[in-house]
C-alpha positions in Angstrom: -8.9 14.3 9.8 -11.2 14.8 7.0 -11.3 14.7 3.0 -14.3 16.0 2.0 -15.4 16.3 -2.0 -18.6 18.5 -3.0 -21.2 17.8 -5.1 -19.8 19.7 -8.0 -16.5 17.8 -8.5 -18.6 14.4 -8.4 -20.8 15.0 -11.3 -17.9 14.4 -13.7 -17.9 10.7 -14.5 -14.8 10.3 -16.5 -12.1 11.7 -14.1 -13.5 10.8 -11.0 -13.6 7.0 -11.7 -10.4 6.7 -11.1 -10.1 8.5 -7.6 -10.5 5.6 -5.8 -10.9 5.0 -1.7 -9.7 2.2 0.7 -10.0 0.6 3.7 -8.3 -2.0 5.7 -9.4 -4.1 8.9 -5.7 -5.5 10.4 -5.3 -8.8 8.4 -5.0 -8.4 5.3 -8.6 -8.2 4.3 -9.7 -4.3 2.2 -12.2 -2.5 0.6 -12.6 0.0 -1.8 -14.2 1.4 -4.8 -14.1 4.8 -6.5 -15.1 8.0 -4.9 -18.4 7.9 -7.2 -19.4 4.6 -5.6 -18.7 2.6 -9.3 -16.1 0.0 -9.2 -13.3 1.0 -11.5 -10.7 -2.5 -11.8 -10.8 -6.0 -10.5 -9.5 -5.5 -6.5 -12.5 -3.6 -5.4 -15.3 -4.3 -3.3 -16.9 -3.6 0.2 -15.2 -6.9 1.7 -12.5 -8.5 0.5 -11.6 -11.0 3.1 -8.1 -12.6 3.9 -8.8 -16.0 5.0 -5.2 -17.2 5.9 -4.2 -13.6 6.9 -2.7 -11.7 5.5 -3.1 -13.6 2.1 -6.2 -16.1 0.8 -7.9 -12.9 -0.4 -11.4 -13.1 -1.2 -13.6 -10.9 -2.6 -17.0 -12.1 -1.3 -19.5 -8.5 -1.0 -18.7 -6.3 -3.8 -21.1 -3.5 -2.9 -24.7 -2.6 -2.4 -26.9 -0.4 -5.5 -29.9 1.7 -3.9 -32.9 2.7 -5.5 -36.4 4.1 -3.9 -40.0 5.0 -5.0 -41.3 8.4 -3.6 -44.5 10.2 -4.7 -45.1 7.8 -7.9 -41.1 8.9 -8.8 -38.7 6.3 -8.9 -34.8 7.4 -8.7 -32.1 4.8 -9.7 -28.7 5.9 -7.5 -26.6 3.0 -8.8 -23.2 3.9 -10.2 -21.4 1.5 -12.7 -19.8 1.4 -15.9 -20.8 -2.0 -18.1 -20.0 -3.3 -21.3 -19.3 -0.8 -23.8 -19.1 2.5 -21.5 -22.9 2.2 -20.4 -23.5 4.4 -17.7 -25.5 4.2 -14.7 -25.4 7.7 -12.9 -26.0 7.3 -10.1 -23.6 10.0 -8.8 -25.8 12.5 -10.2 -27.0 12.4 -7.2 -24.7 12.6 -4.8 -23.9 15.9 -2.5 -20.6 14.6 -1.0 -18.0 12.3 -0.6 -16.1 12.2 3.0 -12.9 9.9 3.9 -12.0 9.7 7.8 -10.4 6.3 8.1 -14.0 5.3 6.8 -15.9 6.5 4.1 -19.0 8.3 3.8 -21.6 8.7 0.4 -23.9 11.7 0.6 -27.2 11.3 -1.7 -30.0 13.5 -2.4 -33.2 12.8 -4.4 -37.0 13.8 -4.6 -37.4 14.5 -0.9 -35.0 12.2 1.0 -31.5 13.1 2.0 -29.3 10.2 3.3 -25.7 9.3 4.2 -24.4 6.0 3.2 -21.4 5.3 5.5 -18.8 2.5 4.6 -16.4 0.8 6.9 -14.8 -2.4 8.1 -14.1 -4.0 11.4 -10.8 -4.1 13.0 -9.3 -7.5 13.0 -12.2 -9.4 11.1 -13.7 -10.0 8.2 -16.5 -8.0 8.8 -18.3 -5.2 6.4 -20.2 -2.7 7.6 -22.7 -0.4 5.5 -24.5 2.1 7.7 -27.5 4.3 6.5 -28.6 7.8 8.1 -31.9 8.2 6.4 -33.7 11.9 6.6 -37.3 11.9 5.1 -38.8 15.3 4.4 -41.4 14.0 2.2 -43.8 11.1 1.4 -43.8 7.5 2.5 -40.2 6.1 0.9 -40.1 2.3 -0.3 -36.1 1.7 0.0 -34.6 -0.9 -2.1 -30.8 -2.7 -1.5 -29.6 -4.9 -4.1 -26.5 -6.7 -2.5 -24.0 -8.1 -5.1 -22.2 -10.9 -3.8 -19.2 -12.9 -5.1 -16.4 -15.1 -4.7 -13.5 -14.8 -6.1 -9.6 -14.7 -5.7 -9.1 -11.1 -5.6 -7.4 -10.5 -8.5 -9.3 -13.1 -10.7 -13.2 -12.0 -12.6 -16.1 -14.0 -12.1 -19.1 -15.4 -14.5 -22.4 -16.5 -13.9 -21.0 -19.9 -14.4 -18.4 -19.2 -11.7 -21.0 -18.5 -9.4 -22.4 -21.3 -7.6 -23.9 -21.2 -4.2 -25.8 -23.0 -1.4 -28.4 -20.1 -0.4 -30.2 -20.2 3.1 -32.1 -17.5 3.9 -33.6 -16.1 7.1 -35.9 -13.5 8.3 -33.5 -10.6 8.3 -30.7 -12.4 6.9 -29.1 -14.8 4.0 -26.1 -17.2 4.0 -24.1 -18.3 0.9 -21.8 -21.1 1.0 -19.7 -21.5 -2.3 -19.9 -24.5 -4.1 -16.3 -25.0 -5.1 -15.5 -23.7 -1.4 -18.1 -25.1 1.0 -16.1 -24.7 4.1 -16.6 -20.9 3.7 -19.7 -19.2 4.5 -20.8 -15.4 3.9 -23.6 -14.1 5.8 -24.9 -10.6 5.1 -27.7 -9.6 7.6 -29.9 -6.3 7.9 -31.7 -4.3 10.4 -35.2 -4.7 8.9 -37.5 -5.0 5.6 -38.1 -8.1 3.8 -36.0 -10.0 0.6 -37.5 -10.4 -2.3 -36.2 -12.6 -4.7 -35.0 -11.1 -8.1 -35.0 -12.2 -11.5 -32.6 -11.3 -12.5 -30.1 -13.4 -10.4 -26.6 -11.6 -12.2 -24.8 -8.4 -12.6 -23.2 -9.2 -15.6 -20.7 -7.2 -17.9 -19.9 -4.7 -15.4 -16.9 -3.1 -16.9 -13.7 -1.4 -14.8 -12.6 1.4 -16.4 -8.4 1.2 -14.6 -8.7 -2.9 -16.7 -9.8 -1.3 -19.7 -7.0 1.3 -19.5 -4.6 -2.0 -18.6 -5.6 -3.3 -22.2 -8.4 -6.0 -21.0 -12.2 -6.1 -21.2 -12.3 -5.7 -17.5 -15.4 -7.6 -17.2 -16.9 -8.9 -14.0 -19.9 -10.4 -12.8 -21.8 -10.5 -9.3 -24.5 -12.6 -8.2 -27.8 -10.9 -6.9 -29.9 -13.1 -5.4 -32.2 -10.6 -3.2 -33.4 -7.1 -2.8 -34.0 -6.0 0.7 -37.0 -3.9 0.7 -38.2 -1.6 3.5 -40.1 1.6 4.1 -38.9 5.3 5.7 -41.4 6.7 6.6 -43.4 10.3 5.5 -40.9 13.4 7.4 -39.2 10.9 9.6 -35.4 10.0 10.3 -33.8 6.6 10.4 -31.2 4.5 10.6 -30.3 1.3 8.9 -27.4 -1.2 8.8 -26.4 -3.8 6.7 -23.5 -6.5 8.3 -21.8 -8.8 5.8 -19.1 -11.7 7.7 -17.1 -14.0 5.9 -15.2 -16.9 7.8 -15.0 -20.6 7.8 -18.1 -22.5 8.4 -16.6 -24.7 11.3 -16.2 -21.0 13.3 -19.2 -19.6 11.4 -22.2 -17.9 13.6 -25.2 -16.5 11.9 -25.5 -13.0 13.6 -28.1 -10.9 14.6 -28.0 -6.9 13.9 -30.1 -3.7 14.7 -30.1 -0.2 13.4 -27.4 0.5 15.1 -25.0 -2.2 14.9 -22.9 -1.2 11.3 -22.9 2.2 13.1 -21.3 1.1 15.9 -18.9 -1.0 13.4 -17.7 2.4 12.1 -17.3 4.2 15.9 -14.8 1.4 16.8 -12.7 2.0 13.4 -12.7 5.8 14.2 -11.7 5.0 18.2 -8.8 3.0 16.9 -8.0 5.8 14.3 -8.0 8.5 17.2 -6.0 6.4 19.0 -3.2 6.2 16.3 -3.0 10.0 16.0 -3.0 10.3 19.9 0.0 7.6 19.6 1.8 9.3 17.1 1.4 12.9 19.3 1.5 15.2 15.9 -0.3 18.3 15.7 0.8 18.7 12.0 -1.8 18.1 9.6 0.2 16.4 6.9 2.1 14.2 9.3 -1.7 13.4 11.0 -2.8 12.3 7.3 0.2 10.1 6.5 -0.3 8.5 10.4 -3.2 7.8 9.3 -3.0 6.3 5.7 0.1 4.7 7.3 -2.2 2.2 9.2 -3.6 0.7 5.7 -0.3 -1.4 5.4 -0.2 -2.6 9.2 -1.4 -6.7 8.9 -1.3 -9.7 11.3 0.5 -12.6 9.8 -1.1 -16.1 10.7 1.7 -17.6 10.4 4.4 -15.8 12.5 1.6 -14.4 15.1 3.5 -11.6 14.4 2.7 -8.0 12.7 4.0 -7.9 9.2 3.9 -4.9 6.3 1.4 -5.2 3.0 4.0 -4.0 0.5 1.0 -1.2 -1.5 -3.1 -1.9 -2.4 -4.5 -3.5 -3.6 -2.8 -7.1 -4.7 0.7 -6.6 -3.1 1.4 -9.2 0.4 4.3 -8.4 2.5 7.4 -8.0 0.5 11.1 -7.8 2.4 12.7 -5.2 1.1 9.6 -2.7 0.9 8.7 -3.3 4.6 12.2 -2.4 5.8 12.0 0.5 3.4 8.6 1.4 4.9 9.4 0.2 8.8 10.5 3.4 10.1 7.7 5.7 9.1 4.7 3.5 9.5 6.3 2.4 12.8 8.6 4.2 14.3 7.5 7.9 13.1 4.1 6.8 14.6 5.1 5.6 17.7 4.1 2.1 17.3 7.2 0.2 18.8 5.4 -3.1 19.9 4.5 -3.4 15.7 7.9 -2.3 14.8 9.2 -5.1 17.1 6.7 -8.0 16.2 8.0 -6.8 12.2 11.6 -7.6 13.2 10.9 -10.8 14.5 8.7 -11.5 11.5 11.2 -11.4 9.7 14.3 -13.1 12.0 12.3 -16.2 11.2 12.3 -16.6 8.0 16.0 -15.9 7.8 17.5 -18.8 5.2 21.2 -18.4 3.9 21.7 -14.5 4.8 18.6 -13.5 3.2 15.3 -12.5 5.0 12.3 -13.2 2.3 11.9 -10.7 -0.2 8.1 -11.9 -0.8 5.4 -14.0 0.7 3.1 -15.4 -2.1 -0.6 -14.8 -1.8 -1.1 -18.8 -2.3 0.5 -19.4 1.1 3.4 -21.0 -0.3 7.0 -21.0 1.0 8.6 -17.2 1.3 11.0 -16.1 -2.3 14.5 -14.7 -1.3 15.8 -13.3 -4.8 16.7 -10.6 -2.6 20.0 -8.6 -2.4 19.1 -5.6 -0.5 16.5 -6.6 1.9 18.6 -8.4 4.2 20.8 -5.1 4.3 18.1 -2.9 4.9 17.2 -4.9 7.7 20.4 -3.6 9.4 18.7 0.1 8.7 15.3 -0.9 10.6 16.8 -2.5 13.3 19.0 0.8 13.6 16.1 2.9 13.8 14.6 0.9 16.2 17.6 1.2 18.4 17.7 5.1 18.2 13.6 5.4 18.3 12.7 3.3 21.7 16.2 3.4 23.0 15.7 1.6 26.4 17.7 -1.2 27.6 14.9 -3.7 26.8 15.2 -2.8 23.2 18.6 -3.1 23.8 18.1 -6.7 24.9 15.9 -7.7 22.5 18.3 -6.9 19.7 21.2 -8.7 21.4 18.9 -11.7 21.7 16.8 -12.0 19.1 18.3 -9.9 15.9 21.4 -9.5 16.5 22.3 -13.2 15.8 20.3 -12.8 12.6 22.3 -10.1 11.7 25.5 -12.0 12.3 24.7 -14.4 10.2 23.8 -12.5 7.5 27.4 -10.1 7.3 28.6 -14.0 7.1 26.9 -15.3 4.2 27.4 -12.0 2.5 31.3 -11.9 3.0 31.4 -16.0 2.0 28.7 -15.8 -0.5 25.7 -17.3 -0.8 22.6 -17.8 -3.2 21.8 -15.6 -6.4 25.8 -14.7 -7.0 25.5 -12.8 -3.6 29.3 -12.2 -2.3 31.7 -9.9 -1.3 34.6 -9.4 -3.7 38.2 -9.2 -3.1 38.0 -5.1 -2.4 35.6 -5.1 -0.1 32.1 -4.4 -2.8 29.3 -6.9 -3.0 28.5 -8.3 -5.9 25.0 -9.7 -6.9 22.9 -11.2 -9.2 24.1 -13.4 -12.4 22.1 -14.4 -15.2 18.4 -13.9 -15.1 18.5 -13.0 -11.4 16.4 -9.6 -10.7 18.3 -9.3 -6.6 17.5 -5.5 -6.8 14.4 -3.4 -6.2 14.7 -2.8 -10.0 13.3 -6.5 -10.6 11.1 -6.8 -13.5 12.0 -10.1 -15.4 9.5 -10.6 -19.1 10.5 -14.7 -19.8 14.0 -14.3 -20.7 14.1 -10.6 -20.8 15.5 -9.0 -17.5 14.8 -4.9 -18.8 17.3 -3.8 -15.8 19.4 -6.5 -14.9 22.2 -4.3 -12.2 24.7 -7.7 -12.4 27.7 -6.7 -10.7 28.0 -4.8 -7.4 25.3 -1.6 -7.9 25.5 1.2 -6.0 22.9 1.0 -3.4 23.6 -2.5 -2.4 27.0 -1.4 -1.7 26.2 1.9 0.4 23.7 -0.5 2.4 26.6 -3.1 3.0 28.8 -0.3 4.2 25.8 0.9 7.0 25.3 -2.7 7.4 28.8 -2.9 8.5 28.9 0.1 10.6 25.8 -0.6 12.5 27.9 -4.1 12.9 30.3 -2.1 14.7 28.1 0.2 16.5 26.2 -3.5 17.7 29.3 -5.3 18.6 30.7 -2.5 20.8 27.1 -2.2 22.6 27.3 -6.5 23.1 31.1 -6.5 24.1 32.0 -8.2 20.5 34.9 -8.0 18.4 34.0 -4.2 16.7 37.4 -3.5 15.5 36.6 -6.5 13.0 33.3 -4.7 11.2 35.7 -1.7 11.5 38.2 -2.9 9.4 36.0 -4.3 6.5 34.2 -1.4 6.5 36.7 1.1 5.6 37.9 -1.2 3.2 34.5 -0.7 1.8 34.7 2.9 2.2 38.0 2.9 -0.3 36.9 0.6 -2.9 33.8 2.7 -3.3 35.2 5.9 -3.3 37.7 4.2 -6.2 35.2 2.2 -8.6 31.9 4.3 -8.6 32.4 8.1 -9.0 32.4 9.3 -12.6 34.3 12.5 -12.5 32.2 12.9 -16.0 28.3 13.0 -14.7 29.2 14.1 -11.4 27.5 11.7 -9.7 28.1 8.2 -9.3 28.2 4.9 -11.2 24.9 3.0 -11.1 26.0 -0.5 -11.4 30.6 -1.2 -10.8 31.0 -4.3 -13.1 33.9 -5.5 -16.1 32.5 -2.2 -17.6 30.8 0.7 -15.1 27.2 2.2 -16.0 27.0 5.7 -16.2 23.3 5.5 -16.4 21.9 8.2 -14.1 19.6 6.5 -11.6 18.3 7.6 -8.6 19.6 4.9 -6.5 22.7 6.4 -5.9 21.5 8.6 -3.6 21.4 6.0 -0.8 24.5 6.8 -0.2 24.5 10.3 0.6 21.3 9.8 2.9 22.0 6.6 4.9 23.2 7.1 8.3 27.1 6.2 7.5 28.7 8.4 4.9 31.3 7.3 2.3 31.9 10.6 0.3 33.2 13.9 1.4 30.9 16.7 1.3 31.6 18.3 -1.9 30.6 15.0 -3.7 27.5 14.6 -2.0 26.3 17.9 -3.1 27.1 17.0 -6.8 25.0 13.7 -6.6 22.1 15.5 -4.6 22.0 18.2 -7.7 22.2 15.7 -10.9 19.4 14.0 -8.8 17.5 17.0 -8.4 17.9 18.1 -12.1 17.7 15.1 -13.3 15.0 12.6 -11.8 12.5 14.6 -9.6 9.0 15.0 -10.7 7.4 15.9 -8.1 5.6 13.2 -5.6 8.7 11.0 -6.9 12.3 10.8 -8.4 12.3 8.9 -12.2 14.3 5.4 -12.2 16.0 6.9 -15.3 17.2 10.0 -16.5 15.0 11.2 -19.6 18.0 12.0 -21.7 18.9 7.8 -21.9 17.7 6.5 -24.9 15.5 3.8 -23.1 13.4 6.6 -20.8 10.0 5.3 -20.9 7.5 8.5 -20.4 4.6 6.8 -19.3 3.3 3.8 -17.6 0.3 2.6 -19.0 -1.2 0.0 -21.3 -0.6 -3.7 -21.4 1.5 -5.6 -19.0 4.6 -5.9 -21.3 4.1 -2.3 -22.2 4.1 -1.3 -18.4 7.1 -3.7 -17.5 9.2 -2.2 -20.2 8.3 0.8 -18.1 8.5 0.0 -14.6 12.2 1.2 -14.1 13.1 3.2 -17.3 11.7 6.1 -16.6 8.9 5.6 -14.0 9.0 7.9 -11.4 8.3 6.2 -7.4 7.6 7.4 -4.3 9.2 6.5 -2.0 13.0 7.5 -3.7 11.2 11.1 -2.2 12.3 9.8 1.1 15.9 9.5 0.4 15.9 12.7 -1.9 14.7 15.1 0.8 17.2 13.5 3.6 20.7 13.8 1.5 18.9 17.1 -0.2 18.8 18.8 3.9 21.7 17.1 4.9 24.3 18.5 2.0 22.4 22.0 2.5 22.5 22.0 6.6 19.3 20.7 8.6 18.0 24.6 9.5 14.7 26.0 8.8 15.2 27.5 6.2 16.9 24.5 4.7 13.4 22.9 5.5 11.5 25.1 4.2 12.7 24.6 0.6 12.6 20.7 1.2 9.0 21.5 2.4 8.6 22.8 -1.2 9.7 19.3 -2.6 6.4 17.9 -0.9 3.8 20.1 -1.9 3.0 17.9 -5.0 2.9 15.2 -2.5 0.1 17.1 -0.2 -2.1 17.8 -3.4 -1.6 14.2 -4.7 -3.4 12.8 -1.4 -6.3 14.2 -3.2 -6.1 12.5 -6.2 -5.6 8.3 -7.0 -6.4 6.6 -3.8 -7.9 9.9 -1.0 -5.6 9.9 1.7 -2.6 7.9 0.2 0.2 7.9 -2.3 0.5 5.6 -5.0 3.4 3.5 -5.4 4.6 4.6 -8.8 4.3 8.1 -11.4 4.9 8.7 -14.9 8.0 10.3 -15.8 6.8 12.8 -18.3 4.1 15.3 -17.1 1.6 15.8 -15.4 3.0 12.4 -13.9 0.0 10.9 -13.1 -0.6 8.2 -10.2 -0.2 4.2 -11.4 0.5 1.0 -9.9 -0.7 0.9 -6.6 -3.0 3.2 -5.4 -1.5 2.9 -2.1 1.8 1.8 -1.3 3.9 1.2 2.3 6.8 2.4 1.6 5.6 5.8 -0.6 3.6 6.2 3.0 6.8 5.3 4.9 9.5 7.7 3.5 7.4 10.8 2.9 6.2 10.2 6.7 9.9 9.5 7.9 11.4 12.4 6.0 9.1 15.0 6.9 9.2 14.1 10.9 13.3 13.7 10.9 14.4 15.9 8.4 11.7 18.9 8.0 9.2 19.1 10.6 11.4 19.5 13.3 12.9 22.9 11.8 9.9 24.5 10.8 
């Protein structure tokens, strides 16, 4: 698997700053930058280390600029954007850009060729920058500037923010920050010598995705060195660069050779060879999304357990989006021991009936303003029944989720925190106030743009699967099914009563004192789940407002562009963007959903696939475009819906991987 971009599409500056790459190494630590090699917002950078994995995220090695002097001609092949749109072109230079799990920079100037190879280790926070040097000409003087930093990932630094204790060593420097002196950073090279620079900061370097956010989008890095060296006249060499961040109590200094960043990079494309072998598609688009599915995939310290990243770069692992996302980075890719670890991840932080909805980056104790998480919960643990399907799995569920799940059908029926209960006819109702329970959560201060109080409609066709899977469970652990039975087709009536609106033909989006007939796409969670409430004919109505109605292309809008509150596009300052987020912004992963009820009203066939294939085209071309090889969490509604919020997002992965492998692949 291979993205390659030529020479020709990199010389434009101004679009391509925002095609972006990204990397991950297992624990929550990243890096990326844009496919030019010039940083474009604040999370970017060639290590950004997760100290208490996944979260504590640091970005402590931005990236490296190159320059060299050949035959009395010096050539500059640093790429940035400072204050006030100055360019440094640097990509004027480059013949290629190549994405394979790593990432791969392809210069050419005077008579050197070389390849610039970025990539991270699995499982450590560990950079590696690899050079293939090819020398047709003269003697080469090669000069690295490192920019180094240290700073929460999401936060900008100053020169005044930038203190350090420096040591440095023959082929090698240590910094040790001064408001965190128990970290260290090393970065060590293969050969050449450091010189000291005078000019000690990168100031005023200017991120064009900030600037677009409505902020100066100014960092600043700290240079201390260059590392100078020589390729020699019509040679070829290699050259590596190892940066290591980690706690100076477990901190070695470590020695490298040419080869050793090279050898970084081999073990990240074993393990990536290993996940297609593991995943056994020969498909190409399901081998991509296997692949960008792998981004998401963290150790969490604290459980000792696997966990989801909820989308890059800033998002930790959120409850509802990793149950969203579980059976297509997990289960569609064969990874059953992750898919496990996830589901006892979670069992653990079970408080109330609610599994966490997020972990905080700080560390601090788990949020549960969640209505829907704890439901989907039932979903994954479904899937993971009908994936591995062994009488271990078996076992495991009866011991280790099943009480979980128990508990939470309990809390539910009785009620329990944010105005989470089950009414008199069978519907849950949630949320009161200023609560945001729903995956529709913005909250401005006092200002909740989509509030859903009442019982909405996808909470409610999750509490119906929920209760079928109940009954399905109990039967399989010789408990009292006929009980999830009966409240379930209670369920079943009251929904079929309160929520369709013979008027839309489709269904309400929230059942309260008054219904909404505001046509959202979360309704069709209850034509795709595994346990139907609505007879056929039904179904086919809500698939077709959906389709007419909400799909853009690589997503379905949260609101139908008729309503006088459809938001086009999401862009601008944060209040502009929340008023945004779910009035008209089109996401991802709803595509999941869409393309199961759309082949299952229409008859799983191949030619019922083949149209449904058509629905992902957009998809296919869009793994081209914001971050190469993924799909961003969020679109605008209005055309030509470009890519926003997260360039890469779990559960966008999750559902296009899930849907294509159950519903389409299979018949084509």
């Amino acid at each position: 698997m291979n993205y390659h971009i030529n020479k020709e599409s990199l010389m434009d500056f101004d679009n391509n700053i925002r095609r972006e790459w990204a990397i991950t190494n297992g624990i929550g630590g990243y890096a990326g930058s844009s496919i030019l090699g010039a940083h474009n917002r604040t999370h970017q950078g060639y290590l950004i280390a997760s100290f208490h994995p996944p979260v504590s995220r640091y970005l402590v090695f931005s990236k490296t600029n190159e320059s060299f002097t050949q035959s009395g001609n010096t050539y500059d092949l640093t790429t940035a954007m400072h204050l006030d749109h100055k360019l440094s072109e640097g990509n004027k230079y480059l013949s290629g850009f190549d994405y394979d799990s790593t990432v791969c920079f392809s210069y050419e100037a005077g008579n050197l060729a070389f390849k610039k190879y970025i990539s991270l280790a699995p499982n450590e926070n560990v950079s590696a920058v690899a050079y293939e040097f090819d020398n047709a000409g003269d003697d080469a003087e090669f000069t690295i500037t490192p920019l180094m930093n240290f700073r929460e990932h999401s936060e900008s630094s100053t020169p005044v923010s930038l203190k350090f204790m420096v040591e440095a060593g023959e082929n090698y420097f240590t910094l040790s920050p001064a408001k965190e002196s128990e970290i260290m950073i090393n970065l060590s090279f293969s050969n050449g010598k450091l010189v000291e620079r005078n000019d000690r900061f990168d100031i005023n370097m200017q991120l064009q995705t900030e600037v677009d956010n409505e902020v100066d989008g100014l960092d600043c890095h700290f240079t201390p060195y260059d590392i100078v060296f020589t390729i020699p006249a019509h040679s070829k060499m290699r050259y590596s660069i190892v940066c290591k961040a980690g706690f100076a109590n477990d901190f070695n200094n470590i020695t490298i050779d040419e080869n050793s960043a090279f050898d970084i990079r081999q073990k990240q494309l074993n393990l990536t060879a290993k996940l297609i072998h593991q995943a056994g598609y020969k498909d190409e688009f399901a081998t991509q999304l296997t692949v960008a599915a792998n981004q998401f995939l963290s150790h969490r310290q604290s459980t000792g357990y696997k966990t989801i990243l909820a989308g890059l770069p800033w998002f930790t692992d959120w409850g509802r989006d990793t149950m969203i996302a579980y059976t297509g980075l997990t289960l569609c890719t064969g990874r059953f021991g992750e898919a496990r670890d996830i589901l006892l991840t979670f069992a653990q932080y079970a408080k109330d009936g609610i599994i966490p909805n997020m972990f905080p980056d700080n560390g601090q104790s788990p949020l549960y303003n969640t209505a829907d998480a704890s439901l989907w919960y039932f979903y994954a643990t479904y899937k993971y029944l009908k994936y591995v399907n062994t009488a271990d799995a078996y076992n495991f569920v009866h011991q280790k989720i099943y009480p979980v799940l128990t508990d939470i059908i309990s809390a539910y029926k009785c009620g329990t925190d944010f105005s989470i209960f089950m009414d008199k006819d069978g519907l849950i109702h949630a949320g009161s106030g200023l609560d945001q329970v729903t995956w529709m959560d913005v909250r401005v201060g006092d200002w909740v743009p989509t509030p859903r109080h009442g019982c909405p409609v996808e909470i409610n066709a999750l509490w119906y699967n929920a209760l079928r899977i109940m009954e399905f469970l109990a039967k399989e652990f010789g408990d009292d099914d006929k009980y999830y039975a009966a409240m379930a087709e209670h369920t079943k009536a009251s929904f079929n009563e309160k929520f369709w609106n013979e008027s839309t033909g489709c269904l309400y989006d929230v059942v309260s004192d008054e219904p909404d007939p505001t046509i959202r796409p979360n309704q069709i969670y209850a034509v795709s789940l595994p346990f139907a409430m609505l007879d056929s004919t039904k179904e086919a109505s809500i698939v077709k407002v959906v389709k007419d109605k909400l799909y853009v292309g690589c997503g379905l809008r949260s609101l139908d562009p008729d309503h006088k509150d459809y938001h086009p596009i999401y862009i601008g300052a944060l209040s502009k963007r929340d008023a945004a987020y779910h009035q008209g912004t089109a996401w991802g992963f709803l595509l999941g959903g869409f393309i199961t009820a759309y082949v299952k009203v229409n008859g799983a066939c191949h030619e019922t696939a083949e149209e449904a294939l058509k629905f992902l085209e957009p998809v296919k071309a869009h793994l081209w475009e914001n971050c190469i090889g993924s799909i961003s969490e969020i679109f605008d509604g209005d055309a030509p819906h470009h890519g926003r919020g997260c360039y890469a997002q779990a559960w966008s992965v999750g559902e296009v991987l899930r849907c294509y492998t159950e519903d389409i692949l299979p018949y084509l």
